[in-house]
Phi, psi and omega in degrees: 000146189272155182238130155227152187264320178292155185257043162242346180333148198273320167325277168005289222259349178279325178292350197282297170304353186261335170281344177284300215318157182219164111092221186276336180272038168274106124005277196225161174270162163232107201266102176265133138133166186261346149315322208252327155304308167310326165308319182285314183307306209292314168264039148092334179321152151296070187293111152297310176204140185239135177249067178281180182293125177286328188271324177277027136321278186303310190282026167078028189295134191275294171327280173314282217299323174274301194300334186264338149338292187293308208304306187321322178292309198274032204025065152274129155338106188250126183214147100276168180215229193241155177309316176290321155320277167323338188266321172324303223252343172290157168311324207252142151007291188246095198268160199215023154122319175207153170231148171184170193249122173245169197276142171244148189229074164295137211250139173257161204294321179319283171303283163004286165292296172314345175268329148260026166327143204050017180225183165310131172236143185244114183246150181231134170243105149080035191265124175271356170271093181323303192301297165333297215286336192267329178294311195283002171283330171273335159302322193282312168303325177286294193281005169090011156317142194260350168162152165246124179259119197241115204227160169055201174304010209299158183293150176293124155313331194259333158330184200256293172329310203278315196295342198277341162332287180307296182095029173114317182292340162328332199260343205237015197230130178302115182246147146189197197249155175194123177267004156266102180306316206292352189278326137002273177295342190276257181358341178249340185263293153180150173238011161090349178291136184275151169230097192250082190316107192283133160257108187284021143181140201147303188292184183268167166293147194266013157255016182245017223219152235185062169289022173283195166047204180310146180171141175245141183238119195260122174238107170338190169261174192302314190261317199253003180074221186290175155292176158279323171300309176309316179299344169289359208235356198264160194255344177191151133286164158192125234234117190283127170288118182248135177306157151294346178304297183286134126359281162185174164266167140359122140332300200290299178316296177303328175298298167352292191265351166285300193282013151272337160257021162292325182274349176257312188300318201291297212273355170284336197270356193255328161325324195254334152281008164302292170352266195323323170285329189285337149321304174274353173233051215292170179258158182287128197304144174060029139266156197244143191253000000 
């Protein structure tokens, strides 16, 4: 494996570019730790290149040592280097061992939706916290969404935060971008989809609400919600039941519990159509069910 020492290395300086880049002329993601390179390997990115720590290498570090094994083995550019290199080229403060660059492949709003037709779509407007806009990118995945659309001013989905925020699902969930919510909705609208703007009071309960089939579930910014012209354009609100005492909840925390109870209606309503069928079609003595 090549070592390199300088912190001007041509290496270096891609990672260095790859932490300014924004918007459609990105290139590449920039992925730290080695949780999150494996994830992204794992679920099919196209890792060009990896930086590990040369000293946790030599001292046998096991993650790493398998992780620079495999990239290497599937033909990623594999490098270590010295700790002031890795700090050169990681994001963070505390580089936790490897960095690397994967191919970014965006996805356009069209295809997108349209590819989650019948299912959940998770929209975020004007959310500014990379750590927020990336827990609910890990949240949406975890609860069987079918894509996140990260809209309006919202933090880059693609950034270095969101994505370690996220944890992997970035790579395995149709993610893009738009800086037009309304065009969102006029797109999800159709394919025949409801657009329902989550509210911290107001709204109907989000256990009175029927989140199943197409649907956008739109989440605000942190401090002011929706605008007011978008929230006119929406078919409901809906609202996490709260004391009066509390205010609102975490954007990310409130998503949280809205796209879970999207996920026990999905899957109780898909119980009982099991049900019904196995019901009109009961099996027969000496058929196998």
């Amino acid at each position: 494996m090549r070592i390199i020492n300088s912190r001007k290395n041509v290496f270096v300086n891609r990672f260095r570019t790859a932490k300014r880049s924004r918007g459609p002329n990105r290139r590449h993601l920039l992925l730290d730790g080695p949780r999150l390179v494996q994830d992204a390997h794992a679920a099919g990115a196209t890792i060009e290149l990896s930086l590990f720590s040369a000293s946790a290498l030599q001292k046998g570090d096991p993650i790493l040592t398998k992780l620079a094994q495999e990239l290497e083995r599937t033909g990623t550019t594999t490098i270590s280097s010295s700790e002031s290199v890795l700090r050169a080229a990681s994001p963070v403060r505390t580089p936790s061992g490897v960095v690397a660059l994967a191919t970014h492949n965006p996805c356009d709003l069209e295809s997108v939706v349209l590819k989650a037709r019948g299912g959940l779509i998770v929209g975020t407007v004007d959310v500014q916290d990379p750590g927020n806009v990336g827990a609910i990118i890990r949240t949406a995945d975890a609860g069987g969404a079918h894509a996140v659309v990260v809209g309006g001013k919202s933090a880059d989905p693609f950034g270095w935060r969101a994505l370690r925020g996220a944890m992997g699902s970035s790579f395995r969930l149709p993610i893009t971008t738009t800086k037009d919510v309304h065009a969102l909705v006029k797109q999800v609208r159709s394919i025949g989809g409801r657009v329902i703007s989550c509210v911290p009071r107001g709204g109907s309960g989000m256990y009175e609400v029927d989140l199943t089939g197409s649907t956008l579930l739109l989440f605000g910014n942190e401090g002011e919600g929706l605008e007011q012209e978008l929230d006119l354009e929406v078919d409901l609100q809906v609202s996490v039941p709260m004391r009066r005492q509390v205010d609102s909840l975490n954007v990310a925390a409130a998503a949280a519990l809205i796209i879970y109870e999207a996920r026990r209606q999905h899957l109780k309503k898909r119980r009982s159509k099991n049900r019904s069928q196995r019901s009109r079609h009961p099996s027969r003595k000496g058929e196998t069910s």
